[in-house]
ROZAKE-103536 format. One record per atom (N, C-alpha, C): residue in one letter; x, y, z. Coordinates in steps of 0.2 Angstrom, whole numbers, plus 5000, padded with zeros to 4 digits. Layout:
# ROZAKE-103536
AXYZ;...
END
This chain:
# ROZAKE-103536
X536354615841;X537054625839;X537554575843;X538154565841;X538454515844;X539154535843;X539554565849;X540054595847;X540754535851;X541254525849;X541954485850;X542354545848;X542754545852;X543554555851;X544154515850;X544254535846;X545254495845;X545654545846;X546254525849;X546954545850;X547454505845;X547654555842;X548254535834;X548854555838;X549454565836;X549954565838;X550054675839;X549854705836;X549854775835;X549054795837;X548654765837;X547954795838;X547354755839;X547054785845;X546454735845;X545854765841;X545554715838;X544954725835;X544254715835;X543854755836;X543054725836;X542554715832;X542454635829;X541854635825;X541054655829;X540654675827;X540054685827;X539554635824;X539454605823;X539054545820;X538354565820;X537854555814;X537254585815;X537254645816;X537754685814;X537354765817;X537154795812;X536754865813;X536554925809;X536954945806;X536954995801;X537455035798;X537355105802;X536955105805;X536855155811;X537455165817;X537555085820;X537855075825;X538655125822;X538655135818;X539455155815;X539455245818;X538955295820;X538955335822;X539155315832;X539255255833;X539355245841;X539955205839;X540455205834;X541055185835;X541455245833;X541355285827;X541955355825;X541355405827;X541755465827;X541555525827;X541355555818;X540555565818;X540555595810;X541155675807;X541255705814;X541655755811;X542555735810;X542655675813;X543455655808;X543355595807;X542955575803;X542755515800;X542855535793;X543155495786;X542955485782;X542855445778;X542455415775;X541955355771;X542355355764;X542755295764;X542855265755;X542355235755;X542055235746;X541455175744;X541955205738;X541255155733;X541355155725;X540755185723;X540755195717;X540155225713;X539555175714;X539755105714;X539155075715;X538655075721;X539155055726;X538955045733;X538455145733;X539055155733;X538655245734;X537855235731;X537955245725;X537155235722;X536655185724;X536855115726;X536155095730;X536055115736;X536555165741;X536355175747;X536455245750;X536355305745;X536355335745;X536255365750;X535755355751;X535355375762;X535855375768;X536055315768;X536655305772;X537455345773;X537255385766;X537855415767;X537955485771;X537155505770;X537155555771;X537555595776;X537655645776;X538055695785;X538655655784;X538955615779;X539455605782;X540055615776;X540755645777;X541255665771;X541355575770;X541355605764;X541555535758;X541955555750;X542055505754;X542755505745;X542055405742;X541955435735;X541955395729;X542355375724;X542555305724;X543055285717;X542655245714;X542855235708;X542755195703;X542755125705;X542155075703;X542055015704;X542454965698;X542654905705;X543054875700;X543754855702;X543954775701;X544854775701;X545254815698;X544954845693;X545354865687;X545754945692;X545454965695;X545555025698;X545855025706;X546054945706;X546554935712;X547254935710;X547455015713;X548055015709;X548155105713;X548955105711;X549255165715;X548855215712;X548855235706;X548355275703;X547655295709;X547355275708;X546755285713;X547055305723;X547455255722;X547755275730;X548055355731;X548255365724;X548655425726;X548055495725;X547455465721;X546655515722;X546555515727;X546455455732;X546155455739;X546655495744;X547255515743;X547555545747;X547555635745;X547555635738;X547155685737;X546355715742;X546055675741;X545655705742;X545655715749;X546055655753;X545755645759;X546355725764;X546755735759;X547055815761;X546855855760;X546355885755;X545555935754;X545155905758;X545155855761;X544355885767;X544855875771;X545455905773;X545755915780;X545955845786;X545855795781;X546055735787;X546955735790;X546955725797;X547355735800;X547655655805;X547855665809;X548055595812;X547755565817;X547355605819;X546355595821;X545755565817;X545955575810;X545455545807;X545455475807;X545055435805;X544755375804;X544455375797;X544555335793;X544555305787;X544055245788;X543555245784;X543055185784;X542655165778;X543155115776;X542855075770;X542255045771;X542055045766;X541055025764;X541154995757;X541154935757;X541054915749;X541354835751;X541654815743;X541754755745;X542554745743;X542854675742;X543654675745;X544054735741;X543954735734;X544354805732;X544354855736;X543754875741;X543854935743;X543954925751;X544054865752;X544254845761;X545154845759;X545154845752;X545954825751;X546254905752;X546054945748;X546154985744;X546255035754;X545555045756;X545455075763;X546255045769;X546254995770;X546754985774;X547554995772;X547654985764;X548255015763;X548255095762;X547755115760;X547655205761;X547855215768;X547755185773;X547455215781;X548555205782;X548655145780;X549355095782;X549655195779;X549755195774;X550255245775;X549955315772;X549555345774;X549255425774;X549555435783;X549955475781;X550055515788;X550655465792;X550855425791;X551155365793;X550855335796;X550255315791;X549655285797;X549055315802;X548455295800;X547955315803;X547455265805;X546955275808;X546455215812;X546155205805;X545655145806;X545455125800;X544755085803;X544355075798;X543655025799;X543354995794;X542854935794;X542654915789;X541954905789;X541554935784;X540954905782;X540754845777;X540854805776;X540954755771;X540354745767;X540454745762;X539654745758;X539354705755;X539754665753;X539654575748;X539854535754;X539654465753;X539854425755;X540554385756;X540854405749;X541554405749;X541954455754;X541754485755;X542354545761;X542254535767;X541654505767;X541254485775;X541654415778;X541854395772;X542054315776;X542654335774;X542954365770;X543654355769;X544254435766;X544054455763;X544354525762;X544454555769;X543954585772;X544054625777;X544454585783;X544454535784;X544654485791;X545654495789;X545854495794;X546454485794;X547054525791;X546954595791;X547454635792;X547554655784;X547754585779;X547954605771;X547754655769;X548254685765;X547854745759;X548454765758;X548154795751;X548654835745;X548354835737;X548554835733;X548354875727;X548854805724;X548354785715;X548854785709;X549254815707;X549854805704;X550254795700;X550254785691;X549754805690;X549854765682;X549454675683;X549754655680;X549454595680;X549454535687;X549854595693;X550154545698;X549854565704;X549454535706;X548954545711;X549254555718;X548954625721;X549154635728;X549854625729;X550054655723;X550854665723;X551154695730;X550854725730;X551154795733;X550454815741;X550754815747;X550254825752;X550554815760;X550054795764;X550454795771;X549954735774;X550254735780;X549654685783;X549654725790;X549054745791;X548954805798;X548154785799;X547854785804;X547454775807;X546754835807;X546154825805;X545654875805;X545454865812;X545354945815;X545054965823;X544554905823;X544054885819;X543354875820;X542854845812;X542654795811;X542354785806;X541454755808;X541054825806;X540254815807;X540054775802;X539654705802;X539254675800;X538554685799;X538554745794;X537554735792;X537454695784;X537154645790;X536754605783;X536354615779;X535854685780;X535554705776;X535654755770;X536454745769;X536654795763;X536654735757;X536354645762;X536654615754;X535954615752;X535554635755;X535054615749;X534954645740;X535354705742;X535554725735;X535954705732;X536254635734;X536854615729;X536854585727;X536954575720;X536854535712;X537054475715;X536554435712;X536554365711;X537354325711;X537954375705;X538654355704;X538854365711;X538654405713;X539154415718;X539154385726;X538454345726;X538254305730;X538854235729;X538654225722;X539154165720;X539954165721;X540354235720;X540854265720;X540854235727;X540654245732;X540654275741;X540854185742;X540354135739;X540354065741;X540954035740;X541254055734;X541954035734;X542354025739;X542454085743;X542854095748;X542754055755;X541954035755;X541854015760;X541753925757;X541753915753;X541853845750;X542753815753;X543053875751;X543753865754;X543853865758;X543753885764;X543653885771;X543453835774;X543053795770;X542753715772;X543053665771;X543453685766;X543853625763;X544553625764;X544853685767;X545453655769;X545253665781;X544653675780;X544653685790;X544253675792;X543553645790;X543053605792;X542553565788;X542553515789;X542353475786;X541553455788;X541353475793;X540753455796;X540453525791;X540753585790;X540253645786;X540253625778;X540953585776;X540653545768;X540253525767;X540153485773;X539153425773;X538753485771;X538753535779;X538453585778;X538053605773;X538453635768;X538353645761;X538053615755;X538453545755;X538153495752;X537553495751;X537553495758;X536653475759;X536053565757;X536553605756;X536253655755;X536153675747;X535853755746;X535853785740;X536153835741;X536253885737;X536453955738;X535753995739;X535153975738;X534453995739;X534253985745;X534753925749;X534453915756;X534753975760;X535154015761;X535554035764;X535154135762;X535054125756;X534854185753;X534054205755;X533854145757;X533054165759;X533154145767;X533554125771;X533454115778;X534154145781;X534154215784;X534454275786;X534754225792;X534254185796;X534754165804;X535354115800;X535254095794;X535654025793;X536354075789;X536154135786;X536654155782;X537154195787;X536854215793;X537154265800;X537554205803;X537254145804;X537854085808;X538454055803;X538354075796;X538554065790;X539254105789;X539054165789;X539554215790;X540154215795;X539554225803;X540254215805;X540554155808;X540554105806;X540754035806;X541354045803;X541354065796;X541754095791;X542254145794;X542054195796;X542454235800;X542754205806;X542554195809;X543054145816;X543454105813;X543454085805;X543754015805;X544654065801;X544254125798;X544854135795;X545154165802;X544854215806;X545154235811;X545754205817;X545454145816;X545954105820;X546554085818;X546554065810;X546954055808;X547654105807;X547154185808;X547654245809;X547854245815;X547754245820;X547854245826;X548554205828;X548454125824;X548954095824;X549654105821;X549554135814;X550054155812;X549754245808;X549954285813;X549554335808;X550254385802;X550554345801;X551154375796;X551454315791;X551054275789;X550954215785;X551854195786;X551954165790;X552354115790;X552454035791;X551754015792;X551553955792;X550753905789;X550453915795;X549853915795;X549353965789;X549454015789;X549254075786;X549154035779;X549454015778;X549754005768;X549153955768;X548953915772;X548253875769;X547653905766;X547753975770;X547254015765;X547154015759;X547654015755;X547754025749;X547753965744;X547253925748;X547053865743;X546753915738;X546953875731;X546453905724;X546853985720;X547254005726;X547254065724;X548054055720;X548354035718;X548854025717;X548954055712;X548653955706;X548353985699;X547854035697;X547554015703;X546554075703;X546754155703;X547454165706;X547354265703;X547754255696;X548354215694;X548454215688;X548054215683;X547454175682;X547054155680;X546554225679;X546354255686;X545854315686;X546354375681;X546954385684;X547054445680;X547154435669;X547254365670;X547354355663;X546654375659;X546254345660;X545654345657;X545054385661;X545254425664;X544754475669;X544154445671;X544154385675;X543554355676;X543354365684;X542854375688;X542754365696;X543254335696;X543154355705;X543854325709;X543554275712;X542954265713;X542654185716;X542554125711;X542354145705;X542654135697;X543254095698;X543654125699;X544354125697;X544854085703;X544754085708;X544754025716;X544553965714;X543753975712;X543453895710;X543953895705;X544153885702;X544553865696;X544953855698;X545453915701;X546053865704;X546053815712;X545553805713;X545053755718;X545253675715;X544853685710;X544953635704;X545453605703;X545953645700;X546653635697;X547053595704;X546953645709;X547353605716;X546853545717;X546353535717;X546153465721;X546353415714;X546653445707;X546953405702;X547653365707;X547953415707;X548553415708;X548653365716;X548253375721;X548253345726;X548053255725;X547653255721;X547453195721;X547953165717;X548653205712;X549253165709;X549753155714;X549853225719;X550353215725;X550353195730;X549553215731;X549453185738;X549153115739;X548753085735;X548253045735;X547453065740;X547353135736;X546653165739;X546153115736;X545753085739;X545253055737;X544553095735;X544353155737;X543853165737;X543753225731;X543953225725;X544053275720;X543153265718;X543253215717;X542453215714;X541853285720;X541953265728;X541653305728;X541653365732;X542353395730;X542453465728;X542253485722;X542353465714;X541953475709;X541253495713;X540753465715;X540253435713;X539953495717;X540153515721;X540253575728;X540253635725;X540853665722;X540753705716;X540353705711;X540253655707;X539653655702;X538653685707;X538753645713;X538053665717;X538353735718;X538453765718;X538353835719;X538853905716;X538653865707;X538853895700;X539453925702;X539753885704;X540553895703;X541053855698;X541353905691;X541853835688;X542153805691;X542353745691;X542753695693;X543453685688;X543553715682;X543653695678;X543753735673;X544253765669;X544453805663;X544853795659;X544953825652;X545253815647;X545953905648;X546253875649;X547053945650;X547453935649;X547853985645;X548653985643;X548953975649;X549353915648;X549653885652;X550453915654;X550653935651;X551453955648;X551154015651;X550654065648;X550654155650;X550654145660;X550054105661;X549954095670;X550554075672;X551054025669;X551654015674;X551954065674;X552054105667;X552454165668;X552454205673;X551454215677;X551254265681;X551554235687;X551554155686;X551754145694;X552454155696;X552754165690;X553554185692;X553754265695;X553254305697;X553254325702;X552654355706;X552254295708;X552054275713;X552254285721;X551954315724;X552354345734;X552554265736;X552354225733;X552254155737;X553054125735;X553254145729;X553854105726;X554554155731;X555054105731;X555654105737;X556154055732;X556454105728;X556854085724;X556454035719;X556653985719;X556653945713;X556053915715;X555753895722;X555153865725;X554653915726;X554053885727;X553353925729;X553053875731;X552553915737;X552253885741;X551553855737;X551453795740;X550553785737;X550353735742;X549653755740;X549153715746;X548753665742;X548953605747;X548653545742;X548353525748;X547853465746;X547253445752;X547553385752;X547553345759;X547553285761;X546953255762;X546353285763;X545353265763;X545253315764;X544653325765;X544053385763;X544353385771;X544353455775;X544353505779;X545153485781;X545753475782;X546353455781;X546853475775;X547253525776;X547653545770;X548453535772;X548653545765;X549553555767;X549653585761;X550253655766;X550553675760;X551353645759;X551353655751;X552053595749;X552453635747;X553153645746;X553453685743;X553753655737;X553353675730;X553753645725;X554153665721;X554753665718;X555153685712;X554853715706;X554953775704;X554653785697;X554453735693;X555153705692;X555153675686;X554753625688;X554653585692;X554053555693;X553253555693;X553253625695;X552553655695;X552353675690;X552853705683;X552853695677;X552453645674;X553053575675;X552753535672;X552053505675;X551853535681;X551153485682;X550653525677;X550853585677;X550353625673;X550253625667;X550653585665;X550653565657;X550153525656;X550253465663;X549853405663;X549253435663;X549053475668;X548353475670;X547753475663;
END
């Protein structure tokens, strides 16, 4: 096991890297501890839960939403939790989301942790404070940015993870490459999604690579006022995009992965679209889709990123080098016609 600490602005935090799902009885106490999962997570690991109080929700973005939040507070008021308790999500980013804005205001705040269960929460949901709940069609409308006590990394929950979901997770970390290291794009290039899935030391130096890289980027801004916004390569159009036609959310990034390396190589003069495509495509990601154009602008018109009549976007200068641009609707309208 390999444990780092960070200091955020309100809290420091300890990842665990490699650890057991065991190790989580030497962080909380089992008697004011309570465990959020889904249905899903619950059913493959049933063992794990045992001895311990657990709230189950339903799996799925569909069910990030106040509705559910206002059952987890239910419930978590029938098994008696108090301002003592700790709150510890086990699943994957819906439930890392759903867990840290439950913790943010039950009780005006309670300690918090995370188990991460997909690839996707590992490199990216769980790191950095964000979380909150949909709104209807408008992603993570509504939520906070507050920091989890501790997030345990066992790599051994993914071997039950669908194949999608593998792909889902690469997304995130394809992102990561492409706007902050360029030496990890070769990386990949050179690799499979099979390579990573049969060799455990390469997917553990893998991960937390991923995680250092988003955490720094927190570190340096961790209230998105600058730096921070690079994250959100892909995501712009990519949640538009997800809520409109209910597609994965690593789906839905590669897509808008795409659409921005379109857009960059018009504004910026990116040279390397072909091999961002090509990157996506090696590890079944679309690069590319067919979508109401008119309905997506509409969703980006209220967008957290828009600031009156502008919104921010992140466009690439080369593979591991980003900027974000501030463009006019109406302009971003029009590119989106072109695209």
């Amino acid at each position: 096991m390999n444990t780092q600490t960070f200091s955020f602005s309100t809290a420091s935090v300890k990842y665990y890297f490699n650890a057991g799902f065991d190790h989580l009885q030497k962080l909380v106490s089992i008697e004011q501890t309570v465990l959020l999962t889904d249905e899903n997570i619950f059913s493959k690991h049933k063992k794990r839960f045992k001895g311990w109080k657990t709230i189950v929700i339903k799996a799925g973005e569909a069910h990030k939403n106040q509705s559910t939040v206002d059952n987890i507070i239910r419930q978590l008021i029938e098994t008696g939790a108090d301002r003592k308790t700790t709150l510890v999500g086990i699943g994957g980013g819906v439930i890392t989301d759903i867990t840290g804005y439950v913790a943010g205001i039950f009780l005006r705040g309670i300690s918090f942790g995370f188990v991460p269960t997909s690839i996707l929460a590992m490199v990216d949901a769980s790191v950095g404070g964000k979380n909150g709940v949909d709104v209807g069609l408008y992603k993570n409308m509504v939520g906070l940015i507050r920091q989890p006590s501790f997030i345990l990394f066992d790599y051994s929950v993914l071997k039950t993870l669908p194949k999608e979901e593998w792909i889902n997770g690469f997304a995130e970390i394809i992102k990561h490459a492409t706007i902050k290291d360029a030496p990890m794009f070769k990386i990949l290039e050179e690799a499979r999604l099979t390579t990573f899935q049969k060799d455990s030391n390469a997917l553990a130096k893998l991960i937390q690579r991923n995680v250092l890289i988003k955490t720094k980027v927190v570190l340096n801004d961790e209230f998105e006022s600058g730096e921070r916004k690079q994250l959100n390569f892909g995501h712009t159009l990519g949640h538009a995009i997800e809520n409109l036609y209910q597609i994965p959310h690593g789906h839905a990034i590669s897509i808008g992965m795409g659409l921005a390396g379109t857009l960059s190589e018009k504004l910026n003069g990116f040279k390397e679209k072909e091999r961002l495509t090509n990157l996506l495509k090696l590890y079944g990601l679309p690069p590319q889709f067919e979508f109401d154009k008119e309905r997506a602008f509409d969703i980006l018109l209220k967008d957290k990123k828009k600031a009156g009549r502008q919104i921010s976007f992140v466009l690439l200068k080369k593979i591991g080098k980003a900027d974000v641009q501030l463009l006019s609707l109406e302009d971003l309208h029009t590119l989106i016609q072109q695209l």
